[in-house]
C-alpha positions in Angstrom: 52.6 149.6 73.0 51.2 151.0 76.1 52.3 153.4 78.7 51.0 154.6 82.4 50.5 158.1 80.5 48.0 157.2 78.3 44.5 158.6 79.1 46.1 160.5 82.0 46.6 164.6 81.7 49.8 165.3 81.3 51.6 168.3 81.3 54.9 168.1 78.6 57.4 171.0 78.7 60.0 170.6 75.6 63.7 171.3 76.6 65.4 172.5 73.0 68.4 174.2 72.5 67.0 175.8 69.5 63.8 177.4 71.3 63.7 180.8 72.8 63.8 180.1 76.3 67.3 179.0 76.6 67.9 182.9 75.3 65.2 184.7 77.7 66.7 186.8 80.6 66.0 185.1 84.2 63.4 187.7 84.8 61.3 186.8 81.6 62.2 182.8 82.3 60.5 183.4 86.0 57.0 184.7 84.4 57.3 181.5 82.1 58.3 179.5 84.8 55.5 180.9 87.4 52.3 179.1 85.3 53.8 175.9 87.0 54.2 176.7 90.4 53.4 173.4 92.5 53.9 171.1 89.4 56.9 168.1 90.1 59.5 166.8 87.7 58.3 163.4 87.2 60.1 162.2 84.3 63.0 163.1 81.8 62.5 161.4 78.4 63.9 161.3 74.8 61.4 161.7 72.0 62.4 158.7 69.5 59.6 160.2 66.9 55.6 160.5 66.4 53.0 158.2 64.7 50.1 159.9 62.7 47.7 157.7 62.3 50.0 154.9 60.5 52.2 156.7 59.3 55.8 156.6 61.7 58.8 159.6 61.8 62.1 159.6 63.7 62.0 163.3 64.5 59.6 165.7 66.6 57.1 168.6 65.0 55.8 168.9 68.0 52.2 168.2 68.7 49.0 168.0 66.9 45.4 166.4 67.9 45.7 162.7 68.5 49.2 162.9 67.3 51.5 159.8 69.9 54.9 161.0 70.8 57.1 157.9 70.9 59.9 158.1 73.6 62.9 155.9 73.6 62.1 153.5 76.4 58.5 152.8 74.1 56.1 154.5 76.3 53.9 157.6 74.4 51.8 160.3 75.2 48.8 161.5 72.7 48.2 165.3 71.8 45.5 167.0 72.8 46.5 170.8 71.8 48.6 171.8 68.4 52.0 173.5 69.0 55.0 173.3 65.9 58.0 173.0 67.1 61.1 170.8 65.2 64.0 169.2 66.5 65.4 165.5 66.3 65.5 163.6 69.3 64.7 166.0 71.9 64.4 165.8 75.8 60.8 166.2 77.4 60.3 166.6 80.7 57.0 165.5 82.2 55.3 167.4 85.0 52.6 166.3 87.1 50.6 167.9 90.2 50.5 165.9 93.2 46.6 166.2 94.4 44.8 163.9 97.4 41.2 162.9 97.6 40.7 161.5 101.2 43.8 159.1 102.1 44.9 158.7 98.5 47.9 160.3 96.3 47.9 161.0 93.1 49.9 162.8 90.6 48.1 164.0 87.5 
């Protein structure tokens, strides 16, 4: 399996109905929100499940060190932080900030 996101930093926000955000007032969402100032959408994806180690499952506990995220389409990201969170099938959206080192683009 491989995937452009491997070995790159990526930034993964979870979009769940069941978390606390969809409830926050937009004043409280903004100071959330603010931490991400100049970041870009860059991708919308559906988690299909994790691998630990070899061990496979079909729903999402969020992350946890070396834990791969398995989206739908087959590519994966690995954890580098622990954060519980449980849903099945939910939608990740993946930021990255655009950055340029002499004539070149990149987004990290």
């Amino acid at each position: 399996m491989t995937s452009k996101y491997v070995n790159v930093l990526i930034l993964i926000v979870i979009i769940l109905l069941q978390t606390k955000m969809i409830n926050l007032a937009y004043a409280d969402l903004a100071d959330e929100l603010e931490n991400y100032v100049g970041y870009t959408i860059v991708d919308s994806k559906t988690i299909d499940g994790y691998r630990d180690g070899s061990e496979e499952h079909d729903d999402f506990e969020g992350c946890d060190y070396d834990r791969k995220i398995i989206f739908s389409d087959g590519s994966y990201l690995v954890c580098a932080e622990y954060n519980y969170t449980y849903a099945y099938r939910p939608t990740a959206i993946i930021l990255g900030k655009r950055i340029s080192i002499g004539n070149k683009r990149f987004t990290d």
